[in-house]
Structure formats: C-alpha cells, structure tokens
KEMAR-306002 format. One record per residue (C-alpha): residue in three letters; x, y, z. Coordinates in steps of 0.1 Angstrom, whole numbers, plus 5000, padded with zeros to 4 digits. Each point is the difference from the previous one (the first is absolute). Last residue first. Layout:
# residues N
+------+------+------+------+
: type :   px :   py :   pz :
+------+------+------+------+
:  ALA :    X :    Y :    Z :
...
+------+------+------+------+
//
This chain:
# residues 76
+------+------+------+------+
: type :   px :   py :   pz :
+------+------+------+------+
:  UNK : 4965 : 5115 : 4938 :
:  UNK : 5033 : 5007 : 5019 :
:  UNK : 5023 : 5005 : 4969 :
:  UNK : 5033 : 5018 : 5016 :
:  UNK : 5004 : 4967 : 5022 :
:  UNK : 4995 : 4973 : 4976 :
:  UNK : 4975 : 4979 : 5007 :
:  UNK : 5016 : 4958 : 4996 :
:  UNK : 4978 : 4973 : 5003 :
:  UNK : 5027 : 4970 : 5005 :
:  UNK : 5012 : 4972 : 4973 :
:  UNK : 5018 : 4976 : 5022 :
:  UNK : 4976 : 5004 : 5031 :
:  UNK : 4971 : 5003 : 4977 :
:  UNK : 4977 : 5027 : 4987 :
:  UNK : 4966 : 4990 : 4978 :
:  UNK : 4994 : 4996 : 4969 :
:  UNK : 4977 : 5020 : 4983 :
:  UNK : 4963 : 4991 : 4998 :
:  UNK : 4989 : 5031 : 4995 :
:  UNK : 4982 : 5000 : 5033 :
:  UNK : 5020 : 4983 : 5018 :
:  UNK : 5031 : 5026 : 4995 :
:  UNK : 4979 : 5028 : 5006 :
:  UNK : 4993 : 4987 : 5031 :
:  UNK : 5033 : 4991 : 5008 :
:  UNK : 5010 : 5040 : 4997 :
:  UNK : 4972 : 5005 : 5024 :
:  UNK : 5011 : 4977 : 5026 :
:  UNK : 5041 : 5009 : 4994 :
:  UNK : 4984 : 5039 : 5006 :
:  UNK : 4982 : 4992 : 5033 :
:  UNK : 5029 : 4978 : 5018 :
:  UNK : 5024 : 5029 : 4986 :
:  UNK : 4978 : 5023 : 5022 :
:  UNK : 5001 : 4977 : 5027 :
:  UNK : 5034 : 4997 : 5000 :
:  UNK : 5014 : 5039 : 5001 :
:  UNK : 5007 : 5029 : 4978 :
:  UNK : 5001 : 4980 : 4969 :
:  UNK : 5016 : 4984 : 4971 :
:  UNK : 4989 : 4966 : 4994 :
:  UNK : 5021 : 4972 : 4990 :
:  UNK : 4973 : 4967 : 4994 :
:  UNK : 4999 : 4965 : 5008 :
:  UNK : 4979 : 4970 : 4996 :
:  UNK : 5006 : 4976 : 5023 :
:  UNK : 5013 : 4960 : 4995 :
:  UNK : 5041 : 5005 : 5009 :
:  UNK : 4988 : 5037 : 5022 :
:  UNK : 5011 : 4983 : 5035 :
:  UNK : 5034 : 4990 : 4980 :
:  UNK : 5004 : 5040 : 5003 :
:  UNK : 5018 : 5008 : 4971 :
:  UNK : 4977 : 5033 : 4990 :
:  UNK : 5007 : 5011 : 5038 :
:  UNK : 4986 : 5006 : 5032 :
:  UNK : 4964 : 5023 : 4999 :
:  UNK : 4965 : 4998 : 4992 :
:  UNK : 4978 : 4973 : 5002 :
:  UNK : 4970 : 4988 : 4988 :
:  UNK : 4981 : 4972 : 5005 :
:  UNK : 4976 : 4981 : 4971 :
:  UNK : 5007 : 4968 : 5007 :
:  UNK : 5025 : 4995 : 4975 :
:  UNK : 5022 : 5027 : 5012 :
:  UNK : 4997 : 5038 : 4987 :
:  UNK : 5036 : 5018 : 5007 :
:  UNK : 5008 : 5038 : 5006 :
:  UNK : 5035 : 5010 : 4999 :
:  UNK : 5002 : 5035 : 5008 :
:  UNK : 5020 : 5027 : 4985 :
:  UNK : 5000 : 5029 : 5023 :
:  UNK : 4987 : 5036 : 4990 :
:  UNK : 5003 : 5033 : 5016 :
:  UNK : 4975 : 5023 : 4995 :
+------+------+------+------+
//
C-alpha cells in the first residue's frame, strides 16, 4: 500500500476537494485536512468521517492556518 498525503478541503458550501496545497489562497475560507492515503477519494472519505466526529463533539473545526493533520503511521 502506498500512501500519498492529500490535502482535502471542505468549502463553505459544503464541496470538497482534494488535492493542491495547504497554502492554496483557493483554501483562505475552507476547512482543511492532511490525509494519508492511497488515492483522493479515499482521503475525501476519511477527512468526511474525521469532520464528523469533529461536529459531533463539538470540537473545533480545521482551518487553513490551523490544518487537520493524520499522521501517516496512525491511519485511524
């Protein structure tokens, strides 16, 4: 399994995206998260489940400046 860390941002409207970089002025209002993973829609899946968790303990949530960030040796 070879893994690739993706960038996966959330924008306000609900979108999600995977790819480009953490500095990506596109990402300025999105929540982002690093996800290790063997390609972009499985990151896609994982950053949408770790958000979920995330709402519902009412934690706060991953910005451009403060980024979700799965380590690569602790895939959940």
């Amino acid at each position: 399994m070879n893994l690739i860390l993706w960038t996966v941002a959330r924008f306000p409207s609900g979108m999600w995206c995977a790819g480009g970089k953490v500095s990506d002025p596109d990402y300025s209002k999105c929540e982002v998260y690093q996800i290790p993973d063997e390609n972009r829609e499985k990151a896609t899946k994982r950053a949408q489940g770790i958000r979920s968790r995330l709402v519902k303990t009412g934690s706060q949530l991953p910005t451009q400046a403060a980024p979700y960030k799965l380590e690569i040796s602790a895939k959940e």
